[in-house]
Structure formats: structure tokens, C-alpha cells
N, C-alpha and C positions, 0 to 999 in steps of 0.2 A: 222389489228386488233389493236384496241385501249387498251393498257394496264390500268386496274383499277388504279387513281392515288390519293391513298388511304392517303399519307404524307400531300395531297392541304387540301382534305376533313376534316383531322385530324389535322391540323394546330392551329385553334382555340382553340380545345379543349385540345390539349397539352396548351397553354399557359394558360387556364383556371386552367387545373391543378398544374404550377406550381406556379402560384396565391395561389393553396388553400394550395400548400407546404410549402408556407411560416408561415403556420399556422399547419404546423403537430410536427415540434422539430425533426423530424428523418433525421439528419442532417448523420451519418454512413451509412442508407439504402438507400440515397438518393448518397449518395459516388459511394457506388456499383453500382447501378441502370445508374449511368452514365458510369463508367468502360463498365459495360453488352453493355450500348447501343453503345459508340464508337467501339467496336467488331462487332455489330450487324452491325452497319452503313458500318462499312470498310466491311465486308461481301455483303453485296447488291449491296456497289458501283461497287464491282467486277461483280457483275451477271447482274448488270444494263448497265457497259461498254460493255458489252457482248449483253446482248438487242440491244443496240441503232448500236454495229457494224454490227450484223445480218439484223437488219432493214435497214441498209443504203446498205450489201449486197441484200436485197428481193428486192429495190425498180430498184437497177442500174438492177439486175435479168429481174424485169417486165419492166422495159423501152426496154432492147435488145429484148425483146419477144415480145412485142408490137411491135415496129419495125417490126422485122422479119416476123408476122402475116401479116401484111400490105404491106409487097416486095411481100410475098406468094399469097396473094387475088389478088395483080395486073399483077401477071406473067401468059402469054398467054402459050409462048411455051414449047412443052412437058418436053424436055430436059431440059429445064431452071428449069420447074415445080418441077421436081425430086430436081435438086438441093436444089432447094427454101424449098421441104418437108424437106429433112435432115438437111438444117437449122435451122427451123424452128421446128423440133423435139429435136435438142441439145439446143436451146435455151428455147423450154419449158420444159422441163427437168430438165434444170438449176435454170429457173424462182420456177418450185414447189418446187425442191429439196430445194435451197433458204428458201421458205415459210414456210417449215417443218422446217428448222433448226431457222429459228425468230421465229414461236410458242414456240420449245421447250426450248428455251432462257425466252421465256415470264413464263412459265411454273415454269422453276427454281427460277425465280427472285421472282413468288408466294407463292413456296417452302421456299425459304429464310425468307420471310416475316412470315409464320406459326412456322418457325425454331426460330423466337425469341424468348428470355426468359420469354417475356411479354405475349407472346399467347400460350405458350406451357399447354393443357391442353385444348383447349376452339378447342371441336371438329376436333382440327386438323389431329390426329389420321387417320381419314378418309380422309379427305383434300387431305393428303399427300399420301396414297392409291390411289386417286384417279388422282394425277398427276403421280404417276411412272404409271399408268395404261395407263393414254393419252402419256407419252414418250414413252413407250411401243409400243404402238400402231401405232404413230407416227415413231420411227425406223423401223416398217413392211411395212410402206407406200412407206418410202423410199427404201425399195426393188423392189418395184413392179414399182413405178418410173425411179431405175435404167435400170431393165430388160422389159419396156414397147417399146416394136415393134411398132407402132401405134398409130397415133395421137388419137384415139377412147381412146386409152389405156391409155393416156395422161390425156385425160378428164375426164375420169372416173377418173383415180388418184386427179385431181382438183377438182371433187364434191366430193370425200371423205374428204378431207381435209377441203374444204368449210364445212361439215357437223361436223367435228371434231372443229373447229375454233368455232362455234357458240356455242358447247355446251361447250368447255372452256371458253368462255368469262360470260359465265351467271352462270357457277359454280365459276367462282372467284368472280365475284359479290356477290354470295352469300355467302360466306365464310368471303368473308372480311367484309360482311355487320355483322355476326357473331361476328368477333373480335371486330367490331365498335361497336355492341351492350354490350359486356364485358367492353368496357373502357368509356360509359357512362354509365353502371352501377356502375362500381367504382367510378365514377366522382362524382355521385348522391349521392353513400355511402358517398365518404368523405365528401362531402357537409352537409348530416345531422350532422355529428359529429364536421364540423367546425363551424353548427349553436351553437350548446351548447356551444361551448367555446367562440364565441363571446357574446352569451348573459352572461354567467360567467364573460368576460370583462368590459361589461358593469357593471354591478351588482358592480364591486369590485372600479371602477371608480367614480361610484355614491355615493360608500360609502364614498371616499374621498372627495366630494364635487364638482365633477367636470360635469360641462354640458354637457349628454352624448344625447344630442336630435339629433343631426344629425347621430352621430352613430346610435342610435335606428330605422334613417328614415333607413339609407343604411342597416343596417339588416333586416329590414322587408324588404324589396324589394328584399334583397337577397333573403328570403325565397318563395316569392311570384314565384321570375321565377323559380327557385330549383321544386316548386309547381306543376307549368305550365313543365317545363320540364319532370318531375316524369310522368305526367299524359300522353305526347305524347309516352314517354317510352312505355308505358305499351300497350301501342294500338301497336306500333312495336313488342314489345315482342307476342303479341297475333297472328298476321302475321305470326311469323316466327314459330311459334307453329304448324303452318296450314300449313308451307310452301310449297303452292300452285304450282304446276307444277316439282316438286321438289320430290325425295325418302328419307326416313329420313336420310342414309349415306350423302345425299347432290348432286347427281347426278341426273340428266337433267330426268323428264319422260315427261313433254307436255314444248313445246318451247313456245309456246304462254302465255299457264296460268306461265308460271318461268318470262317470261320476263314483264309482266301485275301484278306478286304480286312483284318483284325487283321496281317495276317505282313505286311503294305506296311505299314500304318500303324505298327506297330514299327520298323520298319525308317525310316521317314522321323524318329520320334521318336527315334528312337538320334544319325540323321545332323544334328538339330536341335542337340541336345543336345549331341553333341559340339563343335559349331560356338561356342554359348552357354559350353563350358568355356574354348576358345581365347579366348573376347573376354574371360573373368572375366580369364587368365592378363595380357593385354595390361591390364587396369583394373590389378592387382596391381601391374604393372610399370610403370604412370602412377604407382600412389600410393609405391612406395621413389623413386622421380626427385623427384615432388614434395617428398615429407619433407626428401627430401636438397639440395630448390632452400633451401625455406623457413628448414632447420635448429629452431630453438627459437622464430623469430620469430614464432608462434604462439599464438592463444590463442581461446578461443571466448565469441562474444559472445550479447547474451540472444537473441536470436530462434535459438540452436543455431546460428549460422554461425560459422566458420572468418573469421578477420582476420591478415592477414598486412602488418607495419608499418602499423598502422590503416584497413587496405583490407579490406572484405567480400571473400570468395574465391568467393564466391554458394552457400555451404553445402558447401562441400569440404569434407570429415572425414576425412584420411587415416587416421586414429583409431589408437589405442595398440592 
């Protein structure tokens, strides 16, 4: 089972955002917000070393069991047979037992991820219902896997699990596609507000005489992808509104229609995303024009604004 890897997906837009923080002055919340997240991080990394050693458990699990599977299909005599069976019963035994303890790894490490400061609020509530539900669940399995006579018994423990595996991987999709959907709405929000105060910037630079035509291009362009971003938003937002195959707590009712409206709404979230990296690149290209209008004539005043020959710049940070 492939864990959602939500940090690759979210990479750009974290750095888009801290693009637009060099333009917010909230230099205190921006303190904390890092404290939160070194906590956050050292938290995961714990539950992630735990994933990856689980997983290197399931996998050595499934190679001994393959093995074994394969002495068992080619042994003729009876005697041997039997042996061959209770081998081959301890070793798939081990294999699922294994697989239930890497799910319920994978589980926690999504847990962790809901548990941060930054998503707390944004439906997790249920989220998190929903995985002590599947660890729950998952600890029963591993009963009936301990106490399974029979390879029959064995197998059927293995399509339950196959059955549980699938609807976890499509409710963490959906969940985290949730949280993704929160941090490019914020992204969006700040974006409008860091429009006005660069056109404020420009305005107060003009009044000084100074040539703000490139600035003016990089803002508009900013605003055009900010635009084009707003607008795939909202067709995702509409998706999730419907969410297709899906109960509104967030749990699996048709696999096919969850897994058919997750592949659009990836897909609208990639095309967002992209769009939100082109407006960070255009902000980037505001703040070298800026630096390069202003020069040294800078300095930052108490309320965290930017002053440029004793003019507020309405909290421009083009920032070191």
C-alpha cells in the first residue's frame, strides 16, 4: 500500500506561501508557526521511522511466505506435505500479521498529519474517528489471524484485509485532498490581500517619481494566474461538495465512483497548484524589481512595515 505523499504534492505551495510572507510583516506569528511546525515535524518523523520499519518488516514477511507457498505447491509426498502445510501456515500468518501492523503504522502517520496545528478543524474530527475505527478493526483481524487453523482461514483473513487496505487508501486521499483544499484557499486569500498592497506600493513609488512599469507588468500577471487559480479552485471545491462515492463523514460507500471523483479532483489540484506556482514566480519577480527600485533606501518600521524615504510601503517585505 502506497502511502499518500502529501509533503512532494505540497512542496510548491509551501514555498509560494512563503513568498507571499515576505509581504505580510507578521514576523511574531510567523515565529510560532515555525516552533508548531519543528514539533509537528519531530512528531511524524517518529510515526514515519515506524512506517518504513513496519514496511521493511511486511516485505521480508511476503518474501518468506512466497517462498514457502512455492516449496508447498512442489512437494509430492504426504509426509513432507504436512510439514510443508505448517510452514507454510506460520509463515502466512506472519506475512498478514506483518501487513496489519504496516497498515496500522500508515494509519497513525495520517493521524499525525490531521493532528497538526495547521489542520486542526478542517474535518478532521471525523478523519480521526475514522482511523481509530480502521485500528480497531484492524486489532480484531489480528485475532482471528492468530487463532486461524487453516489455510482457508488464512485467506479469508487476507481478503479482509485486502478489503480494509483499499478503503484506507481512498479515505486518506480524500481527507488530505481536504486539507490541500484549506491551504489553497488560504494561499488564494492571502494572495488577494497581497494584491492591494502591491498595487499600494506601486502607487506610493510613482508618487516619488520612480518607474514602476515592470512592477505593474509582474502584478498583473500575478493577478491573472491568482485568477486562473481562483477559478480551477472552485470547480474542485464543487467536487468535493458532491463527493462522489464517498458518505459525508468521509467513508468509502461505492469504490469505483471515490476512486473516479479522487482522479478529477487530483487532477484539478495539480492544475491549481501549478497555476499558484506561476503567480509565486511573478511575486519573486515583483520583489528583485522592487529591491532593485528602492536600493538601500529601506528600513522597517515598528508596526513590521517597510518605509521607503520615510513612506510606509503598506507592509512590503521584500525580505533578505
Amino acid at each position: 500500500m502506497k502511502s499518500t505523499n502529501i509533503s512532494r504534492i505540497l512542496t510548491p505551495l509551501i514555498m509560494a506561501l512563503f513568498i507571499l510572507s515576505l509581504f505580510s510583516g507578521t514576523v511574531a506569528s510567523q515565529a510560532m508557526a515555525k516552533e508548531q511546525y519543528e514539533k509537528t515535524k519531530e512528531q511524524y518523523q517518529i510515526q514515519k521511522e515506524k512506517y518504513d520499519n513496519t514496511r521493511n518488516q511486511f516485505e521480508d514477511a511476503k518474501k518468506l511466505f512466497e517462498e514457502a507457498n512455492k516449496r508447498f505447491k512442489n512437494v509430492r509426498d504426504n509426509k513432507s506435505n504436512n510439514r510443508s502445510n505448517e510452514d507454510l501456515m506460520e509463515k502466512a500468518r506472519n506475512y498478514i500479521l506483518k501487513a496489519i501492523n504496516h497498515t496500522q503504522a500508515q494509519l497513525q502517520v495520517m493521524k499525525n498529519r490531521l493532528d497538526n496545528p495547521e489542520n486542526k478543524g478542517i474535518s478532521a474530527t471525523d478523519a480521526i474517528k475514522i482511523i481509530d475505527a480502521h485500528t480497531a478493526q484492524l486489532e480484531q483481524l489480528k485475532g482471528k489471524v492468530s487463532g486461524a487453523a487453516t489455510i482457508e482461514e488464512i485467506r479469508d483473513a487476507h481478503k479482509e484485509l485486502a478489503g480494509i487496505v483499499v478503503k484506507i487508501n481512498l479515505e486518506t486521499r480524500y481527507f488530505m485532498g481536504i486539507v490541500l483544499n484549506h491551504r489553497i484557499d488560504n494561499f488564494i486569500n492571502q494572495a488577494d490581500n497581497v494584491s492591494a498592497k502591491v498595487d499600494t506600493a506601486i502607487v506610493k513609488l510613482k508618487a516619488n517619481g520612480t518607474d514602476t512599469t515592470k512592477l505593474e507588468a509582474d502584478a498583473a500577471e500575478f493577478k491573472i494566474k491568482v485568477t486562473e487559480a481562483r477559478d480551477i479552485q472552485a470547480q474542485t471545491l464543487a467536487l468535493f461538495a458532491t463527493h462522489s462515492g464517498f458518505a459525508q463523514d468521509g467513508t468509502v460507500t461505492n469504490e469505483k465512483d471515490a476512486r473516479t471523483f479522487l482522479n478529477k479532483a487530483n487532477e484539478l489540484q495539480r492544475d491549481t497548484i501549478k497555476k499558484l506556482k506561476e503567480a509565486s514566480k511573478q511575486l519573486i519577480e515583483f520583489g528583485k524589481e522592487f529591491r532593485k527600485l528602492v536600493g538601500r533606501n529601506v528600513k522597517v518600521g515598528e508596526k513590521g512595515e517597510l518605509e521607503v524615504n520615510g513612506g510606509s510601503t503598506a507592509t512590503l517585505t521584500p525580505g533578505e
